[in-house]
LONUKOL-797868 format. One record per residue (C-alpha): x, z, y. Coordinates in Angstrom, 3 decimals, always signed. Each point is the difference from the previous one (the first is absolute). Layout:
residues N
<<X,Z,Y>>
...
//
This chain:
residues 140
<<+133.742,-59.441,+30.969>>
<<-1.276,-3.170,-1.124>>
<<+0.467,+0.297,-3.454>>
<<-1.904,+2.986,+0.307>>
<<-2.681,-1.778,+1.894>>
<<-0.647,-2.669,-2.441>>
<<+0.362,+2.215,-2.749>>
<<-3.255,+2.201,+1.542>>
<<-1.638,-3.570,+0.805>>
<<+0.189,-0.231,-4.146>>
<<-0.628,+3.193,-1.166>>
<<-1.961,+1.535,+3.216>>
<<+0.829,+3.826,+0.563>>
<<-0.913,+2.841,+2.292>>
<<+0.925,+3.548,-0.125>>
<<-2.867,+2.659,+0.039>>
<<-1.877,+0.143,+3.750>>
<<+1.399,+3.656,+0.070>>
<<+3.377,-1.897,+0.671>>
<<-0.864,-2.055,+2.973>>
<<-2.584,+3.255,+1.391>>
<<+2.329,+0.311,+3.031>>
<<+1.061,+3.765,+1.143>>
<<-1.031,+1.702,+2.972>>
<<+4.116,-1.028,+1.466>>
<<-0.682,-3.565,-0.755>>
<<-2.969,-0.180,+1.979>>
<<+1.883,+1.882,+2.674>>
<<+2.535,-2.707,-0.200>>
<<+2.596,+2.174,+2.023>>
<<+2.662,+0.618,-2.393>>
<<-0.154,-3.690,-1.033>>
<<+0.771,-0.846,+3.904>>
<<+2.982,+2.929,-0.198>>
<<+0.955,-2.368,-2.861>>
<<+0.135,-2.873,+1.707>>
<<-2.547,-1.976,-1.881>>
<<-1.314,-1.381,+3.254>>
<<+3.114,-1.348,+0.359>>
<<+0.408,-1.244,-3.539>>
<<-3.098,-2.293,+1.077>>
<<+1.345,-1.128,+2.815>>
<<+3.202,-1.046,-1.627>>
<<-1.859,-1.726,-2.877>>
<<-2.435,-1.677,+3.204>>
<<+3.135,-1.245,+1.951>>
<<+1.940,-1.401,-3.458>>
<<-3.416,-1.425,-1.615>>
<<+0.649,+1.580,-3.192>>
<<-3.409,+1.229,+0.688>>
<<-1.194,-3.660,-0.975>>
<<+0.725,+0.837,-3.702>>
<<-2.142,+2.275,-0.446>>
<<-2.948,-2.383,-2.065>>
<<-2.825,+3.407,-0.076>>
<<-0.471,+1.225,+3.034>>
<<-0.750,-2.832,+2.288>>
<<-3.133,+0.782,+2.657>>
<<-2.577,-2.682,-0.048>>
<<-3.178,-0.370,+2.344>>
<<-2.839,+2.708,+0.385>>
<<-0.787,+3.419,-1.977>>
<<+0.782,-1.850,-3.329>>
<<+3.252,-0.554,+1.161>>
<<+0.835,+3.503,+0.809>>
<<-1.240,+0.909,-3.837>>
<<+1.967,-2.682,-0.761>>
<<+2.713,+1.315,+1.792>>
<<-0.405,+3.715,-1.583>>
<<+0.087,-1.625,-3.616>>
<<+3.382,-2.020,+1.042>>
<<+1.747,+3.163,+1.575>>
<<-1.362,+1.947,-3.598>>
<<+1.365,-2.910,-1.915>>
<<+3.530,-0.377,+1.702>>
<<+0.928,+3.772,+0.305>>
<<-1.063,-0.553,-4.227>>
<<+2.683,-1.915,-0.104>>
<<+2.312,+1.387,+1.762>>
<<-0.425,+3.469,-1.625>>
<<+0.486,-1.738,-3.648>>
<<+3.292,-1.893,+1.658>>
<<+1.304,+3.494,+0.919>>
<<-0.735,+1.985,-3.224>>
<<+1.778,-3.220,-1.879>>
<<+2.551,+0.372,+2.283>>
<<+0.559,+3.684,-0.398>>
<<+0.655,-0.060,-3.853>>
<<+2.568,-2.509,+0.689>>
<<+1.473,+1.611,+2.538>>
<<+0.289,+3.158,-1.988>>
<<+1.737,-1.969,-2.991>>
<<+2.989,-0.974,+2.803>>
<<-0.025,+3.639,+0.654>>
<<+0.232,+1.722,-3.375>>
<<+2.840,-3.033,-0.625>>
<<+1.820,+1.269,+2.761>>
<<-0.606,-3.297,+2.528>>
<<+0.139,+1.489,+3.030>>
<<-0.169,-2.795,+1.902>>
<<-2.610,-1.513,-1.571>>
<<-2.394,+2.668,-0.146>>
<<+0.849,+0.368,+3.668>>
<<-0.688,-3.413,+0.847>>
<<-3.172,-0.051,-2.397>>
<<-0.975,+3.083,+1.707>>
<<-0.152,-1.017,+3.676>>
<<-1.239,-3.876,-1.096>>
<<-2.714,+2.145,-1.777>>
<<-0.950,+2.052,+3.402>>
<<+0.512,-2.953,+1.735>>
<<-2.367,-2.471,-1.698>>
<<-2.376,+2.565,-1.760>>
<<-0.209,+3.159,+1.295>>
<<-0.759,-1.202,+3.834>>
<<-2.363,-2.756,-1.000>>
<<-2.063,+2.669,-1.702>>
<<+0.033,+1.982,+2.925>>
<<-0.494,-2.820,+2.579>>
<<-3.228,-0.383,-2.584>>
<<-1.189,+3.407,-0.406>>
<<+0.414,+0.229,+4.286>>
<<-1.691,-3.135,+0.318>>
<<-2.939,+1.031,-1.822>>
<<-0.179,+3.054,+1.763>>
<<-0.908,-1.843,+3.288>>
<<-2.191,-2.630,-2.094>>
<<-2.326,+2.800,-1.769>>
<<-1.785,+0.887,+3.069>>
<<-0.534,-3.291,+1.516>>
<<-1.803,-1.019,-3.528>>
<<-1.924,+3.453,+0.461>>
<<-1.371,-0.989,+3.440>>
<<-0.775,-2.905,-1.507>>
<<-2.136,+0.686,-2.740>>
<<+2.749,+0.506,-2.987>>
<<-0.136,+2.803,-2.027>>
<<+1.884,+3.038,-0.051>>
<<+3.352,-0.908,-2.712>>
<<+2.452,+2.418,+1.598>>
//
């Protein structure tokens, strides 16, 4: 994840704002709670993982919050690129015939990808709104 971060810190990258448009479940944010992505939060919270996370950090007032909105963008970014890297490799140890490894790559993958983006995507979700109320424009 790092390497990935200071590669986009060099060569900046976003995908297209249809990408990070988030669906009508997303804003709903139930099935991410079935999923335990609340708890996912918590975990990273209690073991201060959380702490390495360099974008999304909340600062004072309503430029925080937009502040905060461009972090969450720019961290699930990452984490999205970190997964799709990770599923090519993972697919090489399959078509070898690692089982192991693509079944360790696989739930390190779910693990450190696939819930961060979701933790993101739920997070913004509940951020949206408040920037709404507040004056922000509609990016949803």
């Amino acid at each position: 994840m790092t390497l990935v971060w200071l590669m986009r810190q060099v060569v900046p990258f976003a995908f297209p704002p249809r990408y990070y448009r988030l669906r009508p479940f997303e804003i709903d944010g139930r099935l991410f709670r079935r999923l335990g992505v609340v708890t996912f939060k918590w975990l990273l919270f209690k073991s201060r993982v959380e702490l390495l996370n360099f974008s999304a950090r909340l600062s004072h007032g309503r430029r925080g919050l937009h502040g905060l909105e461009r972090g969450i963008r720019e961290a699930e970014t990452d984490h999205a690129i970190a997964l799709l890297v990770m599923v090519v490799i993972t697919i090489h140890a399959a078509t070898n015939a690692w089982w192991a490894l693509a079944s360790w790559l696989l739930l390190a993958n779910v693990v450190a990808n696939v819930y961060p983006i979701m933790l993101q995507r739920h997070t913004l979700a509940r951020l949206l709104p408040v920037l709404q109320k507040l004056g922000g424009r509609d990016r949803r």
